[in-house]
N, CA, C and O atoms as CSV, one atom per row, in Angstrom:
chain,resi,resn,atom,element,x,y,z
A,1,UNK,N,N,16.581,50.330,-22.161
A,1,UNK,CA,C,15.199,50.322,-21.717
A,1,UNK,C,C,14.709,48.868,-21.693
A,1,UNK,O,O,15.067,48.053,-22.544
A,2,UNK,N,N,13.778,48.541,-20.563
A,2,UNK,CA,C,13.394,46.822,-20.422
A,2,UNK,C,C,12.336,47.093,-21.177
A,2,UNK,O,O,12.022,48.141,-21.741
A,3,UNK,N,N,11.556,45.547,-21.117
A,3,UNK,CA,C,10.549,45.386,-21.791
A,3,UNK,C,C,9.581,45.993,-20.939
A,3,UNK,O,O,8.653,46.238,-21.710
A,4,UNK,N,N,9.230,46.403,-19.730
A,4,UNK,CA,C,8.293,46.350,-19.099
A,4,UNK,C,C,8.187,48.010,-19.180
A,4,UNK,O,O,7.068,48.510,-19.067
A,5,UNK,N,N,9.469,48.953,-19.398
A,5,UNK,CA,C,9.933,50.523,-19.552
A,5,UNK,C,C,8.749,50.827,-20.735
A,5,UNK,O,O,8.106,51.877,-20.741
A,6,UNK,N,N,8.544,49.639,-21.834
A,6,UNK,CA,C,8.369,50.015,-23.174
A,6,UNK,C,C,6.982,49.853,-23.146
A,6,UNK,O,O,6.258,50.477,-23.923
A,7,UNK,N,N,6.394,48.783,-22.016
A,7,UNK,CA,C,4.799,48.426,-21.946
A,7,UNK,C,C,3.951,49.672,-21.482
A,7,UNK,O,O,2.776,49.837,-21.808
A,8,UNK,N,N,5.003,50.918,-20.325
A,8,UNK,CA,C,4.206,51.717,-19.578
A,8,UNK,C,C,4.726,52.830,-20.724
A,8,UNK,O,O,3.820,53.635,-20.939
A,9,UNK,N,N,5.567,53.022,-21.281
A,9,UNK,CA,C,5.640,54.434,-22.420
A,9,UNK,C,C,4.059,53.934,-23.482
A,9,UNK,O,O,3.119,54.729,-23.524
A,10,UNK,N,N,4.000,52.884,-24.079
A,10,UNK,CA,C,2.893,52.641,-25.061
A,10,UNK,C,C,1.793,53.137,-24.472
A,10,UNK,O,O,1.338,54.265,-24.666
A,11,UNK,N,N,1.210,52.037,-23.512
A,11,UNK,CA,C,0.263,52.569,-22.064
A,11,UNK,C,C,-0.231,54.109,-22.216
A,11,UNK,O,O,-1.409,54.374,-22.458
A,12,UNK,N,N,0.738,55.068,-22.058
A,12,UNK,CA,C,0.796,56.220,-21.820
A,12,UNK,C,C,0.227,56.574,-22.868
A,12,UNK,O,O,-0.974,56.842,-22.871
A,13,UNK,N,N,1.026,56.643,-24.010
A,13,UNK,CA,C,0.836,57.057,-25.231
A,13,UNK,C,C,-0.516,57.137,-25.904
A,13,UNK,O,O,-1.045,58.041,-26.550
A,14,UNK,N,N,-0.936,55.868,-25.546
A,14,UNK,CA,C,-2.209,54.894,-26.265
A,14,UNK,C,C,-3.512,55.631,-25.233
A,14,UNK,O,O,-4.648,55.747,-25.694
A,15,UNK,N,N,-3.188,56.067,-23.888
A,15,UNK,CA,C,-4.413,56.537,-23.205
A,15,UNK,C,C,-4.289,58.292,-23.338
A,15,UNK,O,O,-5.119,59.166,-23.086
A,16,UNK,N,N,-2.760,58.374,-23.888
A,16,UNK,CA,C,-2.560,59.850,-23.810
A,16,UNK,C,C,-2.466,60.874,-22.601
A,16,UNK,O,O,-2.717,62.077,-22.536
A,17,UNK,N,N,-2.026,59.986,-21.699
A,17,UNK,CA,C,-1.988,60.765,-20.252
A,17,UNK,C,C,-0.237,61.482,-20.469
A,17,UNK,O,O,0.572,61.229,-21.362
A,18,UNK,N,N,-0.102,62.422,-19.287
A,18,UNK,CA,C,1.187,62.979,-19.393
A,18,UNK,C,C,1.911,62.475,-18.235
A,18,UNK,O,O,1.429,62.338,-17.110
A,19,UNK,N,N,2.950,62.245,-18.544
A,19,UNK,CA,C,4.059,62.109,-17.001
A,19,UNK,C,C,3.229,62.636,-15.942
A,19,UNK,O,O,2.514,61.945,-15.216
A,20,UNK,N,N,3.325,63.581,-15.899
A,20,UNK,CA,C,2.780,64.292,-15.181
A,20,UNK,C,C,1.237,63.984,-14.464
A,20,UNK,O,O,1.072,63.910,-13.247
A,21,UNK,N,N,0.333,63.851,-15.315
A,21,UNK,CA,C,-0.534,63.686,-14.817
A,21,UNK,C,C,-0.654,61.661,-14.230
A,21,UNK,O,O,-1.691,61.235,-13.722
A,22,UNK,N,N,0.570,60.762,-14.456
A,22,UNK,CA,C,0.500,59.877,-13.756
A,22,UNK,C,C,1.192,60.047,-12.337
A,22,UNK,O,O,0.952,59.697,-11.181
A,23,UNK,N,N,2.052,60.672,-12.926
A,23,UNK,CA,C,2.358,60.869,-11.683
A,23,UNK,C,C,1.875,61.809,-10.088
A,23,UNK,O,O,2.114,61.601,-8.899
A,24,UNK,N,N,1.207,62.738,-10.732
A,24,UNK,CA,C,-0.031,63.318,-9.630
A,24,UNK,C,C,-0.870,61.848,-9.147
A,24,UNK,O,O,-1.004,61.438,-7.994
A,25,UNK,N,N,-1.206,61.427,-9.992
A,25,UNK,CA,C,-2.229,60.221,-9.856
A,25,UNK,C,C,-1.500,58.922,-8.927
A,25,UNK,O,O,-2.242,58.090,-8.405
A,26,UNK,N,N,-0.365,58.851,-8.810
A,26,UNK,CA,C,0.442,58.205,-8.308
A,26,UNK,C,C,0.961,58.665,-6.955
A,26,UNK,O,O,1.571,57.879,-6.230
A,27,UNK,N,N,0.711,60.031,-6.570
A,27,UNK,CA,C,1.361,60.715,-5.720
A,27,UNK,C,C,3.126,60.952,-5.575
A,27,UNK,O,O,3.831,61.259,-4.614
A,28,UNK,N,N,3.323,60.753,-6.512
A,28,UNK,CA,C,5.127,60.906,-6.822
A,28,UNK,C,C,5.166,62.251,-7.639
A,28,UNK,O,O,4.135,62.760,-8.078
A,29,UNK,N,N,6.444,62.806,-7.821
A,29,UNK,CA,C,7.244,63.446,-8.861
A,29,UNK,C,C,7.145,62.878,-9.984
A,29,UNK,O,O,7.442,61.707,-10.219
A,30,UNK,N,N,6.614,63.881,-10.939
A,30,UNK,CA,C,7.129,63.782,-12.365
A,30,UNK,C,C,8.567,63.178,-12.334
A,30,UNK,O,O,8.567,62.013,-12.734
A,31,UNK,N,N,9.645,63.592,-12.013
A,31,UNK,CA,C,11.114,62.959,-12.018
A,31,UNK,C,C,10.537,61.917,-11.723
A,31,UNK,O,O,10.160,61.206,-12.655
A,32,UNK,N,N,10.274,61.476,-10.276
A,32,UNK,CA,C,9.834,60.109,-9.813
A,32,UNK,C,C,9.949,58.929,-11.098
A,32,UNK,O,O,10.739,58.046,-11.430
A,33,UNK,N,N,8.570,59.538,-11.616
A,33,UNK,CA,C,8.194,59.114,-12.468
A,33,UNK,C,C,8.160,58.524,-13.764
A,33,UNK,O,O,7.550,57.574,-14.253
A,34,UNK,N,N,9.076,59.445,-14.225
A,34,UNK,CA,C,10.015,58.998,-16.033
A,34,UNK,C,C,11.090,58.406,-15.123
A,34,UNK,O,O,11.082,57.262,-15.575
A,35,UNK,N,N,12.105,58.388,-14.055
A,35,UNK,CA,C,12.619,57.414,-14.159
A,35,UNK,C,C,11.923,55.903,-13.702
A,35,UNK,O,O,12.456,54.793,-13.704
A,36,UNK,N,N,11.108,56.134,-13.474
A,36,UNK,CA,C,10.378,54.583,-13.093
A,36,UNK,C,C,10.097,54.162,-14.546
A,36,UNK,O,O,10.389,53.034,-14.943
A,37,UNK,N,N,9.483,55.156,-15.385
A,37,UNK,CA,C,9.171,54.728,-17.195
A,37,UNK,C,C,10.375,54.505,-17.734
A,37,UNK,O,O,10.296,53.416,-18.303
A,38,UNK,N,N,11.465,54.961,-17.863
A,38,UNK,CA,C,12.794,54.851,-18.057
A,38,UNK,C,C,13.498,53.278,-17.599
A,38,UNK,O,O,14.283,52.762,-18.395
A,39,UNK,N,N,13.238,52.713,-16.558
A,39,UNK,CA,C,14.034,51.627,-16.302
A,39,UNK,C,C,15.189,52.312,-15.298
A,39,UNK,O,O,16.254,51.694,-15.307
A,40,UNK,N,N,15.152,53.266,-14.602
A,40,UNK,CA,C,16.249,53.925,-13.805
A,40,UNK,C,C,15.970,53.701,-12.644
A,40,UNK,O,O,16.847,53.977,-11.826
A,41,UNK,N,N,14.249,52.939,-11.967
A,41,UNK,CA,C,14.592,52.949,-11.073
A,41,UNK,C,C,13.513,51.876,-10.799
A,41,UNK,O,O,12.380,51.958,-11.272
A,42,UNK,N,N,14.097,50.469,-9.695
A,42,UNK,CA,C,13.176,49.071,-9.390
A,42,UNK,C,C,11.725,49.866,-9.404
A,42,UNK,O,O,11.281,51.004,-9.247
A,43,UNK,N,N,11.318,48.645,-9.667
A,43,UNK,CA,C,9.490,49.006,-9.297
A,43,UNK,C,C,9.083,48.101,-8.632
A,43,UNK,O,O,9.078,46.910,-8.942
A,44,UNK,N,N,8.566,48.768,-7.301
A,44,UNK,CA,C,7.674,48.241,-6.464
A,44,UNK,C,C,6.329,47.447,-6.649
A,44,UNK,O,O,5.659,47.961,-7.545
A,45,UNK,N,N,5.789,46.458,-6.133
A,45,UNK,CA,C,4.547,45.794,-6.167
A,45,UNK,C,C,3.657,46.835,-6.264
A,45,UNK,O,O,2.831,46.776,-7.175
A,46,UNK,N,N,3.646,48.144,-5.229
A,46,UNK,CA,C,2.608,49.049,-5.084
A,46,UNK,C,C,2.594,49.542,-6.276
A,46,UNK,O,O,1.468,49.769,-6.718
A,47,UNK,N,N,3.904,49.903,-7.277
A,47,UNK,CA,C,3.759,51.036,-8.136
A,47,UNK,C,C,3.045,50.007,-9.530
A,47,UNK,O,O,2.180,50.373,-10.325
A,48,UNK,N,N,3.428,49.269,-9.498
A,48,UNK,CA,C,3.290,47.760,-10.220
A,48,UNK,C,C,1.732,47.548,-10.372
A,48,UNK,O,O,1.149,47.419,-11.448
A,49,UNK,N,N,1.095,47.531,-8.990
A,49,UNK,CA,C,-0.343,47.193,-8.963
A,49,UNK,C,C,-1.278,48.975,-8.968
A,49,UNK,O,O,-2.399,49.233,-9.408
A,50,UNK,N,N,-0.473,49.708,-8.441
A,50,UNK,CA,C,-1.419,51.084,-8.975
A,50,UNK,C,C,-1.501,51.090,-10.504
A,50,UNK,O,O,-2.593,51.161,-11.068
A,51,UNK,N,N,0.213,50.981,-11.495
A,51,UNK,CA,C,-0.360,51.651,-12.951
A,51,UNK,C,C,-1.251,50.268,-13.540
A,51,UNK,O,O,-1.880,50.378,-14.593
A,52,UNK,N,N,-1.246,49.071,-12.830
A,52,UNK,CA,C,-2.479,48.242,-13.649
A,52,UNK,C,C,-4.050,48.777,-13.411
A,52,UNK,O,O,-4.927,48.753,-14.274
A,53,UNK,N,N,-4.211,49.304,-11.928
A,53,UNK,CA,C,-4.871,49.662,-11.545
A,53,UNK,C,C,-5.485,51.377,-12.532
A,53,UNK,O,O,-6.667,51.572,-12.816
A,54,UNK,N,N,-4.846,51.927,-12.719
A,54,UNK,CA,C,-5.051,52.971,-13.706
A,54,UNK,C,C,-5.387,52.491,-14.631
A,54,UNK,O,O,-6.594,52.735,-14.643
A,55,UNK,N,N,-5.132,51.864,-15.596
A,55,UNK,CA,C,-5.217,51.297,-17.118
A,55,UNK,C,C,-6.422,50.413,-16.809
A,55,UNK,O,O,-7.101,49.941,-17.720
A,56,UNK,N,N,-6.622,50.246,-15.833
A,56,UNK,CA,C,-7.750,48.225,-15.735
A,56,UNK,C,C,-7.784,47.521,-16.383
A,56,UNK,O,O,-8.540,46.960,-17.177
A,57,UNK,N,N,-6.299,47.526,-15.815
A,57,UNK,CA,C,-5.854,45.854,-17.099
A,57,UNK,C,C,-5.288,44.804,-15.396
A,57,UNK,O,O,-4.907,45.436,-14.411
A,58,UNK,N,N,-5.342,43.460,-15.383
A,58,UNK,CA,C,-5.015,42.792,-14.454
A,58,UNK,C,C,-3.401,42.776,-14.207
A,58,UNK,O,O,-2.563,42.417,-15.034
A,59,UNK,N,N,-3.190,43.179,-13.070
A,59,UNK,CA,C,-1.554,42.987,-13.647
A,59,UNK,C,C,-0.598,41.943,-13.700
A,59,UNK,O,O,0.544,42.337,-13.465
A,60,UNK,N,N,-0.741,40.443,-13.994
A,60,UNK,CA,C,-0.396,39.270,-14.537
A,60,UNK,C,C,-0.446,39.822,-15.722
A,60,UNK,O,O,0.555,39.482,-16.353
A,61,UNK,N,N,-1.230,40.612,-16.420
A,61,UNK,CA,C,-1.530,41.104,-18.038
A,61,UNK,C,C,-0.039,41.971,-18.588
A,61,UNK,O,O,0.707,41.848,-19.560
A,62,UNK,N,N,-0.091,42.897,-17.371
A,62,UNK,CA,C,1.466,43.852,-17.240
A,62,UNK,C,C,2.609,42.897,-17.428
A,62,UNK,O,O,3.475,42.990,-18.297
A,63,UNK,N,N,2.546,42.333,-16.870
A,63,UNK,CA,C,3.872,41.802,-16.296
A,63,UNK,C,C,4.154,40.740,-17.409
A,63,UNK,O,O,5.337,40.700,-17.747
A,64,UNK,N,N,3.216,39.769,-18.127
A,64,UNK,CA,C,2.949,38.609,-18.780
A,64,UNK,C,C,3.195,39.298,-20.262
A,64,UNK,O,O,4.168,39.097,-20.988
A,65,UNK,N,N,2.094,40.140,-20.524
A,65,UNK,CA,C,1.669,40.163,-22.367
A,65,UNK,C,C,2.602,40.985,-22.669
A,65,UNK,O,O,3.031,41.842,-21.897
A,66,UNK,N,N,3.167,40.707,-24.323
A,66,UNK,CA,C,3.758,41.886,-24.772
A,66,UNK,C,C,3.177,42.960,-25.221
A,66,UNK,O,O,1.961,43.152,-25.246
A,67,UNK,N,N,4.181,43.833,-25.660
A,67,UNK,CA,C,3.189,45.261,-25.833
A,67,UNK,C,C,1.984,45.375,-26.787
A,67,UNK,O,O,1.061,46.184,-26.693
A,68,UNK,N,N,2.157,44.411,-27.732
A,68,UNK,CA,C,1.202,44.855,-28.924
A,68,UNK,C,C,-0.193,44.225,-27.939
A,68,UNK,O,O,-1.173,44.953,-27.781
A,69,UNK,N,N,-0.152,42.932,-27.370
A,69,UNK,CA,C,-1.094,42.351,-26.961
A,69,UNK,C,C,-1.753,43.263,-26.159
A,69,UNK,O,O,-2.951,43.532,-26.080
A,70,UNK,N,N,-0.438,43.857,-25.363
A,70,UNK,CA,C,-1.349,44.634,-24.207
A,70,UNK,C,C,-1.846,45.829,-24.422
A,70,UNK,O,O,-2.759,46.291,-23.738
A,71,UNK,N,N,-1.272,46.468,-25.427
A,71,UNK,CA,C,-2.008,47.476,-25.904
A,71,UNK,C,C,-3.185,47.001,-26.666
A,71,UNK,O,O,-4.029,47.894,-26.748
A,72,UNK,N,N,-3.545,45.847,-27.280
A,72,UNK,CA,C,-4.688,45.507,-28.027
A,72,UNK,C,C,-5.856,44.929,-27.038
A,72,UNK,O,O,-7.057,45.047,-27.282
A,73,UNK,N,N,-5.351,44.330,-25.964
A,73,UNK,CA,C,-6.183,44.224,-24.666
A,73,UNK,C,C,-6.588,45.285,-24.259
A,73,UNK,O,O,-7.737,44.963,-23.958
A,74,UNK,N,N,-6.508,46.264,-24.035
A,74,UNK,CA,C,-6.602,47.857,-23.833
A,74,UNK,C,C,-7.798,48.537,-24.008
A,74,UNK,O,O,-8.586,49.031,-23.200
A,75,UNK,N,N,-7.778,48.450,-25.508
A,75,UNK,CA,C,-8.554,48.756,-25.784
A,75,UNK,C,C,-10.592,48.519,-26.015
A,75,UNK,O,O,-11.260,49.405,-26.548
């Protein structure tokens, strides 16, 4: 798992959303989906700038801070 796999599982966790319901929100498959959280499959700019866009965090923040930061930005 990358570092960036581990920023969107916390993410999740910390807002308490389900696979599922990002991924409705995303317009993908649940599958889609955990493998994009997983590290199984590249991530796109779009998918990249939607889940910053969900969270409203900037996504230089995604991509840049580690998890604790970005989960403490978060909030």
């Amino acid at each position: 798992m990358n570092q960036l796999s581990e920023k969107l599982i916390a993410l999740r966790v910390k807002f308490n959303y389900s696979q599922q319901y990002l991924a409705d929100t995303l317009g993908i498959s649940q599958a889609a989906y955990s493998k994009r959280e997983r590290g199984k499959t590249e991530y796109s700019l779009t998918f990249l700038q939607s889940i910053a866009g969900i969270y409203s965090i900037p996504l230089v923040n995604l991509l840049d801070m580690t998890v604790e930061e970005l989960i403490g930005e978060s909030e």
